[in-house]
C-alpha positions in Angstrom: 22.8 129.3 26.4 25.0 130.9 24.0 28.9 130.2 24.2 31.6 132.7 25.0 33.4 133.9 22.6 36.2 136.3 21.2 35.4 138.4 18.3 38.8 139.3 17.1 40.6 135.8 17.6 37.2 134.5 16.1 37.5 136.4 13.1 41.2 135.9 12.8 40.9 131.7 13.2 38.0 132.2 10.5 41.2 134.1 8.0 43.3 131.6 8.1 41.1 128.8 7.8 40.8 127.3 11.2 37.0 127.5 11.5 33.8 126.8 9.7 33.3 130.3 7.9 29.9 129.4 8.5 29.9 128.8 12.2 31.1 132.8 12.6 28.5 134.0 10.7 25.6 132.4 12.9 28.1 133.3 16.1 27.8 137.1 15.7 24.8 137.6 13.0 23.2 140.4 13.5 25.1 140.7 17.2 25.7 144.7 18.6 29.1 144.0 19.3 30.1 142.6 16.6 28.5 145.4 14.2 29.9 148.7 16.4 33.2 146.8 16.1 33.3 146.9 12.0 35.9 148.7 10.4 37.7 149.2 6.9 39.5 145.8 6.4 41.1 146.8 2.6 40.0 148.6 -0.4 39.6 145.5 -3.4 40.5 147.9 -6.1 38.8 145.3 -8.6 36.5 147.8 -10.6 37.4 150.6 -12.8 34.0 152.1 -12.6 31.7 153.2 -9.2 29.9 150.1 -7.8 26.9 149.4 -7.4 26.1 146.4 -5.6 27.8 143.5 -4.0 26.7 140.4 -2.8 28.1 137.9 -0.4 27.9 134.1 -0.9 26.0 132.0 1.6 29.3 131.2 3.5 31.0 134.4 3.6 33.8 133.4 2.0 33.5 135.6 -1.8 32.2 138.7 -2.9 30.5 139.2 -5.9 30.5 142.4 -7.2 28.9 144.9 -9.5 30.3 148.1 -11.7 29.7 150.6 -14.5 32.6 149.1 -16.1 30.1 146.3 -16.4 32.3 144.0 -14.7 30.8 141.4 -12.3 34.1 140.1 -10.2 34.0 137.6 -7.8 36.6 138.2 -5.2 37.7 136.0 -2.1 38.1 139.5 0.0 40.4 137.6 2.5 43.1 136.7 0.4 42.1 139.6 -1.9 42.4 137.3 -4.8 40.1 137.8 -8.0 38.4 134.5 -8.4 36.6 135.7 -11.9 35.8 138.7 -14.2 33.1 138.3 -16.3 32.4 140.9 -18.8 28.5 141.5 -19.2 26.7 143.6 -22.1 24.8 146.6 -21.4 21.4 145.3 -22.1 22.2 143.1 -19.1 23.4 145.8 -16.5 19.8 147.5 -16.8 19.3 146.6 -13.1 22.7 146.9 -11.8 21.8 147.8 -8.5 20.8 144.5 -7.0 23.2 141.8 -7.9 22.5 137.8 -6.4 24.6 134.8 -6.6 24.3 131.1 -5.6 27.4 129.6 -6.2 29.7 127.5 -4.3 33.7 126.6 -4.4 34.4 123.2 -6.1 
């Protein structure tokens, strides 16, 4: 039997750190109401060039993203703070449409 639950004070307890990041995600995976609800958050203006890919990390807590300014940038989208830029050389960015990351905070 699932629990009930708030999506908006979910989300907002999971912002400023009240909750398990990971215990949202498994609440509303894949849920309809959760998905019809989604809306433009903020613009991470972290890129100077179009991206083209992002990934998120297991606990939904960073973003790693992708750019023709061969940038990767991992970004904590709830703070909006830029965790790391690392520069990578073209030969690198042949596939730069799928982008994967395993990494966790220390």
């Amino acid at each position: 039997m699932s629990r009930p639950t708030n999506l908006v004070w979910d989300v907002r307890k999971r912002s400023l750190g009240l909750e398990d990041p990971r215990l949202i995600r498994l609440s509303y995976l894949g849920r309809r109401e959760f998905i019809q609800r989604l809306k433009l958050e903020a613009k991470l203006n972290v890129h100077d060039g179009c991206v083209n890919t992002i990934c998120w990390n297991d606990t939904g807590e960073y973003i790693l993203s992708g750019s023709d300014d061969t940038n990767l940038v991992i970004t904590n989208p709830y703070s909006r703070k830029v965790n790391l830029i690392y520069n990578v050389c073209i030969s690198l960015m042949e596939n730069k449409y799928q982008t994967a990351v395993n990494f966790k905070k220390k």
